[in-house]
Chimera marker file (.cmm) of the C-alpha trace (Angstrom):
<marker_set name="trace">
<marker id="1" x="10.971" y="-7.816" z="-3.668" r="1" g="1" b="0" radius="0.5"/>
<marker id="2" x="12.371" y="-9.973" z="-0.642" r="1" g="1" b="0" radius="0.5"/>
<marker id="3" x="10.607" y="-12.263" z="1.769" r="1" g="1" b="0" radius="0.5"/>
<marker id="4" x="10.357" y="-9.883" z="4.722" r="1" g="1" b="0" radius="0.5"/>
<marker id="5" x="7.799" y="-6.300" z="4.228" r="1" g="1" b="0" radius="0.5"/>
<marker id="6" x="7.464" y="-4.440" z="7.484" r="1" g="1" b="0" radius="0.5"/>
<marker id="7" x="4.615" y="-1.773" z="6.727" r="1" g="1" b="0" radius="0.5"/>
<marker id="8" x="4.401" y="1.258" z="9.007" r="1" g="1" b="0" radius="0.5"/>
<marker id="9" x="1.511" y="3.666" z="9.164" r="1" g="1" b="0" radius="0.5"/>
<marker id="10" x="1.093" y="6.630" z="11.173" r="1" g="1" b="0" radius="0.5"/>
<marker id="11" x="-1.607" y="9.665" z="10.744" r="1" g="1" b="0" radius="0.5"/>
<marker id="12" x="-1.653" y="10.139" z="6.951" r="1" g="1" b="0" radius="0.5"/>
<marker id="13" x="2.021" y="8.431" z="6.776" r="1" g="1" b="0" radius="0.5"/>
<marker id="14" x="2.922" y="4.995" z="5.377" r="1" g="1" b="0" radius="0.5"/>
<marker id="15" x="6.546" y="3.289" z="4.675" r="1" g="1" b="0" radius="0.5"/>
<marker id="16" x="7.364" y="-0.164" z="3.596" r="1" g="1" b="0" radius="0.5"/>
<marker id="17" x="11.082" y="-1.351" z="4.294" r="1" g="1" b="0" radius="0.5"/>
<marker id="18" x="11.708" y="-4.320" z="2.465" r="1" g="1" b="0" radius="0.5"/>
<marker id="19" x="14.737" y="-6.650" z="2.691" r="1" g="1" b="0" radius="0.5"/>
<marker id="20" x="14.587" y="-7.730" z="-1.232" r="1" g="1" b="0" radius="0.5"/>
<marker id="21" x="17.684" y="-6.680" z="-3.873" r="1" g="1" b="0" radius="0.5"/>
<marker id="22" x="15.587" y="-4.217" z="-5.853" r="1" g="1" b="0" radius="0.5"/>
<marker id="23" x="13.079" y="-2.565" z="-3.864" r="1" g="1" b="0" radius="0.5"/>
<marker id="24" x="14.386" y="-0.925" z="-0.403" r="1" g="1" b="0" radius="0.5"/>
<marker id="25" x="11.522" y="1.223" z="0.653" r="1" g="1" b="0" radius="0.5"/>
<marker id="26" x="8.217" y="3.145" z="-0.410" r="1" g="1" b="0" radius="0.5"/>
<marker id="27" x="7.117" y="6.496" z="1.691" r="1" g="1" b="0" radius="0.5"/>
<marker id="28" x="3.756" y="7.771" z="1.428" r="1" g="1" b="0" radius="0.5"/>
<marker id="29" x="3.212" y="11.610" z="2.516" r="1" g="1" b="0" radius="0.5"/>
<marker id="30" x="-0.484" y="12.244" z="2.512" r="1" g="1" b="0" radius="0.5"/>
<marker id="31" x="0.882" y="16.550" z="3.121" r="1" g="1" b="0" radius="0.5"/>
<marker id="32" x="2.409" y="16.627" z="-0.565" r="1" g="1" b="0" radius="0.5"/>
<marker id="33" x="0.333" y="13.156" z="-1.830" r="1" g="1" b="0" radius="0.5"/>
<marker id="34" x="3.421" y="11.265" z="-3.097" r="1" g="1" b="0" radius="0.5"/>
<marker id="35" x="4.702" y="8.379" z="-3.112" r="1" g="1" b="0" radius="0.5"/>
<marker id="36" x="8.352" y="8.128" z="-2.610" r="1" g="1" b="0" radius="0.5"/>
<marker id="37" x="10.203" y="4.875" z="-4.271" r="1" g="1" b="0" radius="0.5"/>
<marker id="38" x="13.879" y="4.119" z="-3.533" r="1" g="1" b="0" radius="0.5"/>
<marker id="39" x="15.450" y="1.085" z="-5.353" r="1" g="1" b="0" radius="0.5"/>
<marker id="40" x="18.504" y="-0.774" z="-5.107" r="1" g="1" b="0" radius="0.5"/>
<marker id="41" x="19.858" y="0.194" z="-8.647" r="1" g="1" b="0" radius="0.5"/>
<marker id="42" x="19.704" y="3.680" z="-8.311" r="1" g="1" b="0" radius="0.5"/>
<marker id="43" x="20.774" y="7.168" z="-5.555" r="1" g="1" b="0" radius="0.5"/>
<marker id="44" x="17.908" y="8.836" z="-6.936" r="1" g="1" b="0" radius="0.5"/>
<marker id="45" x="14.545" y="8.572" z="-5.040" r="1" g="1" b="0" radius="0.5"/>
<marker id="46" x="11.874" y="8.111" z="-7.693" r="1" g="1" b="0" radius="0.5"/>
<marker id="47" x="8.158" y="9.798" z="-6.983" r="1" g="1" b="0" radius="0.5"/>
<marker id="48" x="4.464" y="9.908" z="-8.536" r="1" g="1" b="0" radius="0.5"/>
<marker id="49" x="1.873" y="11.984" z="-8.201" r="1" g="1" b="0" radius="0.5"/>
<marker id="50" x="-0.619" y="9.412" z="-5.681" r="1" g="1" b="0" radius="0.5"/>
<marker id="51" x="-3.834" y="11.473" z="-7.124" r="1" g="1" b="0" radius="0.5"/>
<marker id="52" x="-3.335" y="9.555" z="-10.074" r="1" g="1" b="0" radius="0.5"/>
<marker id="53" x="-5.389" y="6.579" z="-10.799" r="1" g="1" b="0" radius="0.5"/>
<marker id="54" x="-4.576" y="4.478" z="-14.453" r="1" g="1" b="0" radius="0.5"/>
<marker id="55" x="-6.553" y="1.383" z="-13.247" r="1" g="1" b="0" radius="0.5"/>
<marker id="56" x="-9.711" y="1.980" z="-12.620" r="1" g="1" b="0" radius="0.5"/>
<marker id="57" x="-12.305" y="-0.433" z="-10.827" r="1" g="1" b="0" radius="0.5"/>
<marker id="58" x="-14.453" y="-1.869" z="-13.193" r="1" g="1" b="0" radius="0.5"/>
<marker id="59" x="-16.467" y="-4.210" z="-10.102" r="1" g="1" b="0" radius="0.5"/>
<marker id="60" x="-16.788" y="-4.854" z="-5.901" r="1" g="1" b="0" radius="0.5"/>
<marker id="61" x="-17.345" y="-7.979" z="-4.578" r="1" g="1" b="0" radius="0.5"/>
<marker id="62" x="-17.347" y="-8.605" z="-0.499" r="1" g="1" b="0" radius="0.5"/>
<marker id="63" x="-17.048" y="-11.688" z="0.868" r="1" g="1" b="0" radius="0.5"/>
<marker id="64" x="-17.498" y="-12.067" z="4.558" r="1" g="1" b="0" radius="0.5"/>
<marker id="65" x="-15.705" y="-14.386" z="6.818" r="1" g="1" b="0" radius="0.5"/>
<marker id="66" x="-13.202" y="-15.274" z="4.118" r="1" g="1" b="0" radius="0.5"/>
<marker id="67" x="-10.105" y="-16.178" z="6.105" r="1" g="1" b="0" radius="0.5"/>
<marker id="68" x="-8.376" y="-15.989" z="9.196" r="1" g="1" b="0" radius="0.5"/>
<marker id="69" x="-4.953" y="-14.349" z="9.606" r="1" g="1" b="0" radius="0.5"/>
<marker id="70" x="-2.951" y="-13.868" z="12.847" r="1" g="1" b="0" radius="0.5"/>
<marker id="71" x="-6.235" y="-15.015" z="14.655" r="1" g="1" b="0" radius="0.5"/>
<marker id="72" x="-8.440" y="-12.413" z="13.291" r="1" g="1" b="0" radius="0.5"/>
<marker id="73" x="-11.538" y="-13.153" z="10.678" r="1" g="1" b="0" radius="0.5"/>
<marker id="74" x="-11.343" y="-11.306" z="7.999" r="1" g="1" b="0" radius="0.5"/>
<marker id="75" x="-13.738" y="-9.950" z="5.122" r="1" g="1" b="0" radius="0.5"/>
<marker id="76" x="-12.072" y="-10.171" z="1.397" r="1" g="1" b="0" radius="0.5"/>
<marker id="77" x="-12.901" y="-7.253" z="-0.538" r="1" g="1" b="0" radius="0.5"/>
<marker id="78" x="-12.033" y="-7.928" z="-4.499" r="1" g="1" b="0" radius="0.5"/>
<marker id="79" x="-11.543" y="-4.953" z="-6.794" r="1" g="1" b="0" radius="0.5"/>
<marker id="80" x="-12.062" y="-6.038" z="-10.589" r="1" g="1" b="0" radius="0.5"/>
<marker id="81" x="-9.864" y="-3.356" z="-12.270" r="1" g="1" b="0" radius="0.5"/>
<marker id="82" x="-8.694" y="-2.514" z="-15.621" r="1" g="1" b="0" radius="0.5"/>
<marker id="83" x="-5.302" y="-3.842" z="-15.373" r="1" g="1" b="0" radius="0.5"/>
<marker id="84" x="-5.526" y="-6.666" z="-12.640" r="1" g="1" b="0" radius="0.5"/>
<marker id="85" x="-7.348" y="-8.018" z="-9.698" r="1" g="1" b="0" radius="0.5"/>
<marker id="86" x="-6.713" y="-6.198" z="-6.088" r="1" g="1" b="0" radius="0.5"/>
<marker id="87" x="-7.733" y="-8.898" z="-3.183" r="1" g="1" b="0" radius="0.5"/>
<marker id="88" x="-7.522" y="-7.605" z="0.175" r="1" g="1" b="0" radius="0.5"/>
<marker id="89" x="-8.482" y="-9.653" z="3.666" r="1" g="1" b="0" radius="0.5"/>
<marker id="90" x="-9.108" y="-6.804" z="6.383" r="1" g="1" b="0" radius="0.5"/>
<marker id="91" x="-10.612" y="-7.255" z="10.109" r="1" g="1" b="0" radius="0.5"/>
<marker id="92" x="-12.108" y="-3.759" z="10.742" r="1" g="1" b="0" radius="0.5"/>
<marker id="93" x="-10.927" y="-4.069" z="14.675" r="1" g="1" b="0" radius="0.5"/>
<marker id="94" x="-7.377" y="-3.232" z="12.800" r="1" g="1" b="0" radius="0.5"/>
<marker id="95" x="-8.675" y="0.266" z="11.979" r="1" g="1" b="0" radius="0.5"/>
<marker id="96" x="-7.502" y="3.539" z="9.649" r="1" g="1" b="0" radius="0.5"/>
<marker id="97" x="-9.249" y="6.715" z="9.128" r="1" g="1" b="0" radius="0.5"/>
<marker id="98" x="-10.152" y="6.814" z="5.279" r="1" g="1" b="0" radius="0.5"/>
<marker id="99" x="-10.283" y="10.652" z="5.425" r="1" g="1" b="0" radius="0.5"/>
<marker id="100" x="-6.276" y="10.524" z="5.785" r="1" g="1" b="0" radius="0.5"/>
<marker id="101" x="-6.048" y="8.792" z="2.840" r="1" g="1" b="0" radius="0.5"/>
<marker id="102" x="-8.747" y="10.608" z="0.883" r="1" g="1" b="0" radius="0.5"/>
<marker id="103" x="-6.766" y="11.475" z="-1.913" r="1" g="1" b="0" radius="0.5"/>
<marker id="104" x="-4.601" y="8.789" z="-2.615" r="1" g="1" b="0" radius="0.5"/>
<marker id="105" x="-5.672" y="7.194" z="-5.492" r="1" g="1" b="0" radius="0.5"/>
<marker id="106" x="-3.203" y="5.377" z="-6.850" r="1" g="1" b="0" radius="0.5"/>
<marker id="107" x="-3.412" y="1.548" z="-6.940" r="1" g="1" b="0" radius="0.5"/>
<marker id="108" x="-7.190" y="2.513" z="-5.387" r="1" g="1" b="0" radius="0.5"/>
<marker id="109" x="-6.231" y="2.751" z="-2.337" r="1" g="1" b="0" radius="0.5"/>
<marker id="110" x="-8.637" y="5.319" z="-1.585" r="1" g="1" b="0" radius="0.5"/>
<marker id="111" x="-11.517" y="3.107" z="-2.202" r="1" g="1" b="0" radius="0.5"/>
<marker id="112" x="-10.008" y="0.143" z="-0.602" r="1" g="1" b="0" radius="0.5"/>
<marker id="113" x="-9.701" y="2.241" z="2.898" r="1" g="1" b="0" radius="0.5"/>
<marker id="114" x="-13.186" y="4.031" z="2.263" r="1" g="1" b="0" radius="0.5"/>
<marker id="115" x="-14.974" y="0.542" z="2.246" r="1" g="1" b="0" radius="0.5"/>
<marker id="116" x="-13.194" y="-1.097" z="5.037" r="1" g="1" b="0" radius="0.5"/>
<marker id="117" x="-11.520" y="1.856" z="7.460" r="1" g="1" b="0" radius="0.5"/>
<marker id="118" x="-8.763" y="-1.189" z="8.074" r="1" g="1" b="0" radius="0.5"/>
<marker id="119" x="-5.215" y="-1.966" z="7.237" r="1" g="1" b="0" radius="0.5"/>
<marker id="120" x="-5.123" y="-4.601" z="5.009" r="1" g="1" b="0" radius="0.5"/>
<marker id="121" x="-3.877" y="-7.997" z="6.594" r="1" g="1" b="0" radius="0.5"/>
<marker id="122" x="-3.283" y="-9.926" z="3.165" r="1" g="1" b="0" radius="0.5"/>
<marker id="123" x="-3.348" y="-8.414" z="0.030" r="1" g="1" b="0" radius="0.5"/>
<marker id="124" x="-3.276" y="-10.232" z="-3.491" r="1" g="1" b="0" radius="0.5"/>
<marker id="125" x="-2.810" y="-8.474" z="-6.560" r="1" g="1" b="0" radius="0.5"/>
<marker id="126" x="-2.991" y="-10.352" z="-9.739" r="1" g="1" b="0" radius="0.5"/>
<marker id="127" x="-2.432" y="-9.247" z="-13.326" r="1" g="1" b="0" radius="0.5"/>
<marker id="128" x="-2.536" y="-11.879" z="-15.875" r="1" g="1" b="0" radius="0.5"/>
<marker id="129" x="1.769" y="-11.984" z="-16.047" r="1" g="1" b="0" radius="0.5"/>
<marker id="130" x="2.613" y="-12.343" z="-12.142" r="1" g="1" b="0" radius="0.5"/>
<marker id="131" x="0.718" y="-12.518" z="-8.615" r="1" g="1" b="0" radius="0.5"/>
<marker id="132" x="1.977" y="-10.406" z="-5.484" r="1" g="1" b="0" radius="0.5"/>
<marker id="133" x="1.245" y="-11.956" z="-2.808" r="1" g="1" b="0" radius="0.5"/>
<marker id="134" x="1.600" y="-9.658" z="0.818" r="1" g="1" b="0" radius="0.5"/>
<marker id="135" x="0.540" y="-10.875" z="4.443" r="1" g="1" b="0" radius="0.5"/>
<marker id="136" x="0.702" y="-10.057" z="7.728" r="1" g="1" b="0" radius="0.5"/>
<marker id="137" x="3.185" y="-12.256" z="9.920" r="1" g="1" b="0" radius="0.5"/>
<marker id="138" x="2.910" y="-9.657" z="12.810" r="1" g="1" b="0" radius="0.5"/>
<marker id="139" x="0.769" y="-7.198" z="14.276" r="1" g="1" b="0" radius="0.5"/>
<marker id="140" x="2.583" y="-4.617" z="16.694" r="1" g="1" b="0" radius="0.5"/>
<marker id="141" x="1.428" y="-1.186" z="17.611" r="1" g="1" b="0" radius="0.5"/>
<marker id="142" x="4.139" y="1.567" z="18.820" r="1" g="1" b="0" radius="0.5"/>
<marker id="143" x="4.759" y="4.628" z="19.289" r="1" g="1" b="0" radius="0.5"/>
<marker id="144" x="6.499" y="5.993" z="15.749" r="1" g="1" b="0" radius="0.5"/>
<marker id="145" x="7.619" y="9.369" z="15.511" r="1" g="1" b="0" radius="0.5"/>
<marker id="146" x="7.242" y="11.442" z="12.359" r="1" g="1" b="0" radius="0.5"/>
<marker id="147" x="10.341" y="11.914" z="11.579" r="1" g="1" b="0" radius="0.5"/>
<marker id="148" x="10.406" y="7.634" z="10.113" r="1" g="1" b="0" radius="0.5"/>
<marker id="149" x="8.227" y="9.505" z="7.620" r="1" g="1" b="0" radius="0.5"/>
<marker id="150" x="10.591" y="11.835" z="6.425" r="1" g="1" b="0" radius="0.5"/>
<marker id="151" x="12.733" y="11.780" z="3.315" r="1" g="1" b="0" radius="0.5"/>
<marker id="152" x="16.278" y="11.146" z="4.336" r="1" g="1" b="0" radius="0.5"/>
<marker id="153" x="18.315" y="14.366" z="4.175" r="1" g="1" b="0" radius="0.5"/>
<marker id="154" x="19.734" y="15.374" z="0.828" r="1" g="1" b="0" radius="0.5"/>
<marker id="155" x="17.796" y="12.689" z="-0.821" r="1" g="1" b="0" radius="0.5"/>
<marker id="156" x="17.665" y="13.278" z="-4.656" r="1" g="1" b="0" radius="0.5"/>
<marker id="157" x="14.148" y="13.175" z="-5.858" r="1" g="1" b="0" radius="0.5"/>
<marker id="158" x="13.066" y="12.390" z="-9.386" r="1" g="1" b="0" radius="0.5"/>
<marker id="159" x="9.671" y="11.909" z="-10.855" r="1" g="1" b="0" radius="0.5"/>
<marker id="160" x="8.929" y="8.511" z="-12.035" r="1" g="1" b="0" radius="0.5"/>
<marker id="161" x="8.769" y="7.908" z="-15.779" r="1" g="1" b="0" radius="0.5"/>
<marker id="162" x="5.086" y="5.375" z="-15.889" r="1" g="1" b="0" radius="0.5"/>
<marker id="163" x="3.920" y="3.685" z="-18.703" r="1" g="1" b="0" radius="0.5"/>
<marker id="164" x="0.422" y="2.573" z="-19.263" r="1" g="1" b="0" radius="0.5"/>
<marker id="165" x="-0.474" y="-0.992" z="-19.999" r="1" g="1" b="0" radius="0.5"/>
<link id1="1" id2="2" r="1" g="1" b="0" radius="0.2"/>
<link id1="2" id2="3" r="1" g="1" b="0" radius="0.2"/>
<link id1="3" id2="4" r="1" g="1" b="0" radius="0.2"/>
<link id1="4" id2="5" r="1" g="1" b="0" radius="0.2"/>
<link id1="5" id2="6" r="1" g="1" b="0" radius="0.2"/>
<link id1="6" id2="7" r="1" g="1" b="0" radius="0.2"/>
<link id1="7" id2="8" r="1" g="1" b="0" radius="0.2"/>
<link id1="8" id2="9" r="1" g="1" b="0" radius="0.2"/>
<link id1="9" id2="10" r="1" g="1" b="0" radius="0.2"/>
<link id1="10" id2="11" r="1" g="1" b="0" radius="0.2"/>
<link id1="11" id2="12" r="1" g="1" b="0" radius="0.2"/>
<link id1="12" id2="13" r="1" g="1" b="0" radius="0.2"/>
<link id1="13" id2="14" r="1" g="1" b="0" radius="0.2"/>
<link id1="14" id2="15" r="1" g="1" b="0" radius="0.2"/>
<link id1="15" id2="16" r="1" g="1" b="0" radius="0.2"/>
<link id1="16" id2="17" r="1" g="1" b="0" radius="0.2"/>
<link id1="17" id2="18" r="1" g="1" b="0" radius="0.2"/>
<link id1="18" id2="19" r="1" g="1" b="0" radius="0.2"/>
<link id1="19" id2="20" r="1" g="1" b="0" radius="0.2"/>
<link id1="20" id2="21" r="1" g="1" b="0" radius="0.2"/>
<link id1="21" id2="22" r="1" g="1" b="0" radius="0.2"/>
<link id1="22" id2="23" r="1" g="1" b="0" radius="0.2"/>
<link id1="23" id2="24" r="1" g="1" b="0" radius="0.2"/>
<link id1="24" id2="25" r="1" g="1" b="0" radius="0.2"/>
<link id1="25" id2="26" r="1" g="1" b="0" radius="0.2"/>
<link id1="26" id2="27" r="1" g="1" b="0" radius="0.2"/>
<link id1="27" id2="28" r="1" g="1" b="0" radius="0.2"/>
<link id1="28" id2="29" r="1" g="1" b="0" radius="0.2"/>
<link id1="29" id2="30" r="1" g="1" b="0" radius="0.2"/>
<link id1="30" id2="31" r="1" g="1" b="0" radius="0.2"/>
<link id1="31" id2="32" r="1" g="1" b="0" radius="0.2"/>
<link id1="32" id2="33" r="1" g="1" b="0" radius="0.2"/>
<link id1="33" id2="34" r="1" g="1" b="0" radius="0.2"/>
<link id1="34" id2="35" r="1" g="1" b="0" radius="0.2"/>
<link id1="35" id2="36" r="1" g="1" b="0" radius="0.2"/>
<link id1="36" id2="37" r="1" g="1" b="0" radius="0.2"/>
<link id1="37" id2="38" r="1" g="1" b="0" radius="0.2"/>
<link id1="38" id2="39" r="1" g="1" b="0" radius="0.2"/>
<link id1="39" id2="40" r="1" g="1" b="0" radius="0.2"/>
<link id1="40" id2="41" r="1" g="1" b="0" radius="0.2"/>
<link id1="41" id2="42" r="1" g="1" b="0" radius="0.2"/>
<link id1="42" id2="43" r="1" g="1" b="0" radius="0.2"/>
<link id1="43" id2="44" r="1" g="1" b="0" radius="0.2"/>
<link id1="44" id2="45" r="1" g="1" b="0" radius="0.2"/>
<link id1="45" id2="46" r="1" g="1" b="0" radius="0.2"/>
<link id1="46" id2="47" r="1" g="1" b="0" radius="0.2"/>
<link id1="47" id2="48" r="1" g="1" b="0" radius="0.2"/>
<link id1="48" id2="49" r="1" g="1" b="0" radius="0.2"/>
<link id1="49" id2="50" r="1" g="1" b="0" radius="0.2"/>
<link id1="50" id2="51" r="1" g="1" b="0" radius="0.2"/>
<link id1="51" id2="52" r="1" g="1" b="0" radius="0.2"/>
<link id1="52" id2="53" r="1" g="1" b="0" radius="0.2"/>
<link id1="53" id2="54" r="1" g="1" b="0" radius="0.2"/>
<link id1="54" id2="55" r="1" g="1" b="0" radius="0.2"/>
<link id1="55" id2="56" r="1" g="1" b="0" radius="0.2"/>
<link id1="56" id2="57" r="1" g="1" b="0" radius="0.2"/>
<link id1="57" id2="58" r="1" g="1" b="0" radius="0.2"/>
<link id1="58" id2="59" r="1" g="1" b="0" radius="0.2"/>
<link id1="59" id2="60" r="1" g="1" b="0" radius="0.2"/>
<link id1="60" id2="61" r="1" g="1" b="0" radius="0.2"/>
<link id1="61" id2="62" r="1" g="1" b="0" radius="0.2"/>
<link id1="62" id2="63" r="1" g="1" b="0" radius="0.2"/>
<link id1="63" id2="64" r="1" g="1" b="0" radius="0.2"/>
<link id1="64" id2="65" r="1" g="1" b="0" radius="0.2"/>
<link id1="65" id2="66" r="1" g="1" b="0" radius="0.2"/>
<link id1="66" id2="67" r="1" g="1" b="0" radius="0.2"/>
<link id1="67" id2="68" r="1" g="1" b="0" radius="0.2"/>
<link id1="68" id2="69" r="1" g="1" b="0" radius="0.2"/>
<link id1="69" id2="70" r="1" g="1" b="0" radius="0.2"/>
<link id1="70" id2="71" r="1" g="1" b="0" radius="0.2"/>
<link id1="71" id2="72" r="1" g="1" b="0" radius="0.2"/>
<link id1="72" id2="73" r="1" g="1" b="0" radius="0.2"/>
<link id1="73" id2="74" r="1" g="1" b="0" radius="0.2"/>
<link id1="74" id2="75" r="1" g="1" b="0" radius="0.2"/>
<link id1="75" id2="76" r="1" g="1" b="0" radius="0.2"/>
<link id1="76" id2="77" r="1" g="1" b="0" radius="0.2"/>
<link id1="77" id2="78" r="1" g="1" b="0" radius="0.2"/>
<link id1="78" id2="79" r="1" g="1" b="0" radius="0.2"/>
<link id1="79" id2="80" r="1" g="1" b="0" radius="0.2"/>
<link id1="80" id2="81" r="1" g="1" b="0" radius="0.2"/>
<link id1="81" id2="82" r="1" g="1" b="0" radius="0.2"/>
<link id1="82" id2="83" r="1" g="1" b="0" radius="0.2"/>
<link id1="83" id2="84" r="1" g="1" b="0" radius="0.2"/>
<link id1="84" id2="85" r="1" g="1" b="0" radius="0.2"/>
<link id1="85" id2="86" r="1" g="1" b="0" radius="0.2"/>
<link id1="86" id2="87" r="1" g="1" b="0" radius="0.2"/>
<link id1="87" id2="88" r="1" g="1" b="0" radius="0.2"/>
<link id1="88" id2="89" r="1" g="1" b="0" radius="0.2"/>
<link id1="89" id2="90" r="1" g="1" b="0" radius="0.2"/>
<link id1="90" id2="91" r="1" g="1" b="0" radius="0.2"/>
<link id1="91" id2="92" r="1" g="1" b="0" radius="0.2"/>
<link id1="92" id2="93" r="1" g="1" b="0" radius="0.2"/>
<link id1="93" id2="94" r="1" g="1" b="0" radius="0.2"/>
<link id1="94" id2="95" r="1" g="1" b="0" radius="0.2"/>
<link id1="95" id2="96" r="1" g="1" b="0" radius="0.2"/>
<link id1="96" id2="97" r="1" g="1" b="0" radius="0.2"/>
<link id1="97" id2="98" r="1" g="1" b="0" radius="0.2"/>
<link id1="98" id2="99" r="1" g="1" b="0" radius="0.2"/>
<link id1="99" id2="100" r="1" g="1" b="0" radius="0.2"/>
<link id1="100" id2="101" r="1" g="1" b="0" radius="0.2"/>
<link id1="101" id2="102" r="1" g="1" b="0" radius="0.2"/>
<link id1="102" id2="103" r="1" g="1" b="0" radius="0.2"/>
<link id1="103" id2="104" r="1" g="1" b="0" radius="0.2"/>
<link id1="104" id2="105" r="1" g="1" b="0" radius="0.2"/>
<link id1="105" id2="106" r="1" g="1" b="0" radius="0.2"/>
<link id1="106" id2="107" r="1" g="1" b="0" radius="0.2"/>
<link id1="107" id2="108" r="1" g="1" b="0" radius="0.2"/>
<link id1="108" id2="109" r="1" g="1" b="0" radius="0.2"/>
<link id1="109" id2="110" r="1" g="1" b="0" radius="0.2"/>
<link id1="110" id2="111" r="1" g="1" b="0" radius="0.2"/>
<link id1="111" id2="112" r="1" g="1" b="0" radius="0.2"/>
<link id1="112" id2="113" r="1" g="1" b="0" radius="0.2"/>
<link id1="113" id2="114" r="1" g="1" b="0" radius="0.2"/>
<link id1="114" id2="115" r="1" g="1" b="0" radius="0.2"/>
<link id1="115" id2="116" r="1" g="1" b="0" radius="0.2"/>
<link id1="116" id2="117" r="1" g="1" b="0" radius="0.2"/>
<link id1="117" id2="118" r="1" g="1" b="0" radius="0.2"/>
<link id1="118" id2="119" r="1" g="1" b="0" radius="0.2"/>
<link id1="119" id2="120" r="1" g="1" b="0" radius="0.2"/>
<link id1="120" id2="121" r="1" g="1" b="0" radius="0.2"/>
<link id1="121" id2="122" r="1" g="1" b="0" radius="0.2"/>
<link id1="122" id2="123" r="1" g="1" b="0" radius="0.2"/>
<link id1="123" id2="124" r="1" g="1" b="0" radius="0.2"/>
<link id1="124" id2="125" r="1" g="1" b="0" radius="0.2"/>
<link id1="125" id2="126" r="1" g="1" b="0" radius="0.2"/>
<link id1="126" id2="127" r="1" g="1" b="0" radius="0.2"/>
<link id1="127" id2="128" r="1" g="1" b="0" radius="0.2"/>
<link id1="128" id2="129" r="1" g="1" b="0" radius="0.2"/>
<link id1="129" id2="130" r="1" g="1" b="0" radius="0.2"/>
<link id1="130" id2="131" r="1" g="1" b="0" radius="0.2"/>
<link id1="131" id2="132" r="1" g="1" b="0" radius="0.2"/>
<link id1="132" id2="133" r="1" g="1" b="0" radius="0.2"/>
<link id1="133" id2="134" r="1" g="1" b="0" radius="0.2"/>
<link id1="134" id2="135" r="1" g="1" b="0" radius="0.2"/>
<link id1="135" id2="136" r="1" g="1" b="0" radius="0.2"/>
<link id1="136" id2="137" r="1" g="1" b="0" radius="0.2"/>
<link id1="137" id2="138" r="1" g="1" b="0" radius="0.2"/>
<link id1="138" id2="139" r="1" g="1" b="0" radius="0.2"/>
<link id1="139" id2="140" r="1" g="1" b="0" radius="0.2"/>
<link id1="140" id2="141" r="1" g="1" b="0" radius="0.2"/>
<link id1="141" id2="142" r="1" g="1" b="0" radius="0.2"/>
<link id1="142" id2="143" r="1" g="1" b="0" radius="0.2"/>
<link id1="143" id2="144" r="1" g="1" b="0" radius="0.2"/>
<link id1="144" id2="145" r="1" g="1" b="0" radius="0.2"/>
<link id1="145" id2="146" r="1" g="1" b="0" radius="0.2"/>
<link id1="146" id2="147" r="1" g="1" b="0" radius="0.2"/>
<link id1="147" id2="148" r="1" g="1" b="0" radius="0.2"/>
<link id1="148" id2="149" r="1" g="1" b="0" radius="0.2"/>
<link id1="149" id2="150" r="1" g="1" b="0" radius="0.2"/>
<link id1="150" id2="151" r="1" g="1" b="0" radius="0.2"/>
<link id1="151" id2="152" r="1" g="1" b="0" radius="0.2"/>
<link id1="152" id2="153" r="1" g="1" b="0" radius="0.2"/>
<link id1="153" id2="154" r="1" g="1" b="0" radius="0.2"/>
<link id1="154" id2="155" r="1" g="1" b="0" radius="0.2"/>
<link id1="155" id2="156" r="1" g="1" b="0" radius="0.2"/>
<link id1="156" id2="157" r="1" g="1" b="0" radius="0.2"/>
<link id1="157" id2="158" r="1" g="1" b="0" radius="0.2"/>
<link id1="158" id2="159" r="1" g="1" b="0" radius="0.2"/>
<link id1="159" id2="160" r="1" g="1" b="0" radius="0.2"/>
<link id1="160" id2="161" r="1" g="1" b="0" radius="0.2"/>
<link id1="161" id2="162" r="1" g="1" b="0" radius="0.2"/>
<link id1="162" id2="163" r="1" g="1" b="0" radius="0.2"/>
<link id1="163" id2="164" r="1" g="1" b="0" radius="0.2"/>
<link id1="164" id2="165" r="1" g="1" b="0" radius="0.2"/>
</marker_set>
């Protein structure tokens, strides 16, 4: 996956550029509700539908005051799911508007942004086989046009084969 994850997010938009050997970048377009997936061993850009939901929370837990990251105190806010545990450390002064991401349901992201209205500044996921670990190292807002949100031109899309655990 790479050391380095710089995480955009404008209006409905995401996009994570990584600097690993496998995954290159993720788009998120809240207008068709996909996520976009480009990898290193392949041309083809590989999608999924982000209404779709195969781990389900099975329990909430909030714990106030749980860390600090970049100088900000932040809540934890644990999903217990079906498949793995989500962790996420949030500060609601860095804020998102849940209704944007209403219907993106996929890896519950939905609920996560309906509880805390915040980017995440950490996030944890652990499954049992492997923990991904994600924080912030850097918080800068600009000015991002659209367009970063756009599918490059002539970009061969393909939907992503899943398989359930």
């Amino acid at each position: 996956m790479g050391p380095r994850l710089e995480y955009y997010v404008k209006g409905g938009f995401y996009r994570t550029t990584g600097d690993g050997t496998y995954a290159q970048w993720q788009l998120y377009n809240n207008t068709d509700n996909k996520i976009y997936s480009k990898f290193s061993n392949s041309d083809t850009v590989l999608w999924e539908d982000a209404s779709v939901n195969d781990n389900p929370i099975i329990s909430r837990q909030l714990n106030k005051n749980a860390a600090t990251i970049l100088g900000y105190s932040c809540d934890e806010l644990i999903f217990t799911c079906k498949n793995e545990t989500q962790k996420y450390y949030f500060n609601s002064k860095i804020s998102m508007d849940p209704t944007l991401y209403a219907d993106l349901k996929y890896g519950n992201w939905d609920e996560y942004i309906k509880q805390t209205k915040s980017i995440p500044l950490k996030i944890i996921f652990e499954d049992g086989e492997f923990t991904m670990e994600s924080a912030a190292t850097e918080i800068k807002p600009m000015k991002l046009d659209y367009k970063e949100f756009k599918l490059p031109e002539n970009a061969i899309t393909a939907k992503k084969q899943t398989s359930s655990k």
